[in-house]
C-alpha positions, 0 to 999 in steps of 0.5 A: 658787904658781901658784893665788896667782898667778892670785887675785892677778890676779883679783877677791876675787868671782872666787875662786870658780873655784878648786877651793881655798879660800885657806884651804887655800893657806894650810894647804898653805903652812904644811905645805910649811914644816913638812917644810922645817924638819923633820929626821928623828931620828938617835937621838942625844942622849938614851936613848928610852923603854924598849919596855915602857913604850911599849906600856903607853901605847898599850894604855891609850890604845887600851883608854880611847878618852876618857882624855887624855894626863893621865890616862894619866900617873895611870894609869901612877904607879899601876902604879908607871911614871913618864912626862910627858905629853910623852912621851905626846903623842908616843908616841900621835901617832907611832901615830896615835892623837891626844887624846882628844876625837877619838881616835874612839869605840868600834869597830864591833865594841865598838859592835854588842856593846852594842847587841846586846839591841836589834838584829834584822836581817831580810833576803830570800834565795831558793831555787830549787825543782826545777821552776825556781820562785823562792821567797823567804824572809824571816828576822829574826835576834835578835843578841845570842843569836844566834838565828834566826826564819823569818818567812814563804816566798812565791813572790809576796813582795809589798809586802802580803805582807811587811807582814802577815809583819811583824805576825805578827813583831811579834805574836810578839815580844810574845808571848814578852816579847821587846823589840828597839829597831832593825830592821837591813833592806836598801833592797829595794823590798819592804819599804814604808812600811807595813812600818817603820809596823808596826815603829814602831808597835811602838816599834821604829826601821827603820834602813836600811843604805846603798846596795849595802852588804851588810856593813852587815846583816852578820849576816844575810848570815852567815847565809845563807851559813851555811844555804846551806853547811851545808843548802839546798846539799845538798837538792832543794827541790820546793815551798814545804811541803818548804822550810817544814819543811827550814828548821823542823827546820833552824833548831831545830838552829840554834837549840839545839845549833849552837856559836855562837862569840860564845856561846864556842862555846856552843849557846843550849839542849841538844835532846832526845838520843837514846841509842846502843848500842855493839856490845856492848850497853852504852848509849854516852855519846855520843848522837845525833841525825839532822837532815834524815834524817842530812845533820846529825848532832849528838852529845852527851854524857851519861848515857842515864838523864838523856836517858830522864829 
């Protein structure tokens, strides 16, 4: 009442001051007349749907993002239940699910699984040596195997240094018939403009993720945080050459027996396995293998003539 107060007093020209349109005065009022004349429901006067049909509705529309209400009353005769597409329209309005023109896409989850045969996020993370010497190590993570590449370790990462990395990448990639469409990489000022060239130049998109929005590279951070609990958080580091082959013989047990739960707690491939002998001198069906000098066992099942095959 007040803002239609003052633009009665001022000029058509001077509306510009207020922080509204009267547009939205106008939607405002429409709204306040809407929950004047709106009467909550009692219950009376009719028999609601029955619960198992309410669900139905909304597992169809959630599961079928682009089916409208019509659809979702074909769909609900075929399995021999019988709604209007009134009672559709209300029953996905009062869970906030609208029609099907902007009910949303899919979920970034439902996104991101079918995009994954294209994506490869990178990233940085650093590992303090037992001299107090900084180093920084570049990985790319391919996720839709779930598997891991260590690019390059430096003390010095500079804009050079990354770029020539990234074209050891892209050279390997080719090498092993692997084809990636986006490239997931953070705003760190070391990845430079001749960094995403050598990407483009391989036809693969840099996408870049918003400012300080870590979450937006989620695999490779879960990544990190994975090495580090299970590896650099349990070894000195002395230099460079000792890091390089901590994360070789590291990323091979990753790579090869570590259960992925995307992969339905599945390793991408069996390693090598080596054989245990019980007390009594019998081969054990559980085999062994120590990683890092026994800070990660990995035990298997089968038959010591297959391993020994």
């Amino acid at each position: 009442m007040v803002l239609a107060a003052l633009a009665k007093l001022l000029s058509r020209e001077r509306w510009v001051v207020f922080l509204v349109t009267s547009a939205t005065l106008l939607r405002w009022h429409r709204e306040l007349i809407a929950r004047r004349w709106a009467y909550p429901w009692t219950g009376r006067g009719g028999r609601g749907l029955d619960e198992g049909i309410v669900a139905l509705v909304v597992r169809l529309a959630r599961e079928n993002r682009r089916w409208g209400y019509l659809r979702i009353v074909g769909e609900c005769r075929n399995l021999g239940v019988r709604v209007s597409a009134t009672s559709v329209r209300r029953i996905l309005r009062r869970d906030g699910l609208g029609p099907a023109p902007r009910r949303g896409g899919p979920a970034w989850a439902q996104f991101l699984r079918t995009q994954a045969s294209g994506l490869l996020p990178t990233d940085f993370f650093t590992v303090e040596t037992v001299g107090l010497t900084r180093l920084y190590v570049l990985f790319v993570v391919e996720v839709q195997r779930r598997a891991v590449f260590l690019v390059g370790i430096t003390a010095y990462p500079t804009g050079a240094w990354v770029a020539q990395q990234a074209r050891n990448l892209v050279m390997d990639l080719e090498v092993r018939g692997h084809r990636f469409r986006y490239l997931i990489r953070d705003r760190d000022a070391r990845f430079t403009a001749m960094f995403d060239a050598v990407f483009g130049a391989a036809g693969i998109e840099v996408v870049k993720i918003p400012p300080r929005a870590p979450r937006a590279n989620a695999y490779a951070e879960r990544w990190v945080r994975t090495v580090r609990t299970e590896c650099l958080d349990w070894t000195l580091v002395w230099n460079q050459r000792r890091l390089r082959r901590v994360l070789t013989e590291y990323l091979r047990h990753y790579n090869m027996v570590w259960p992925h739960r995307s992969l339905d707690l599945r390793p991408l491939r069996l390693a090598p396995r080596l054989t245990l002998v019980e007390p009594s001198g019998r081969e054990s069906p559980v085999q062994r293998v120590d990683v890092l000098g026994g800070l990660i066992l990995q035990r298997h099942l089968g038959s010591g003539a297959d391993l020994r095959a």
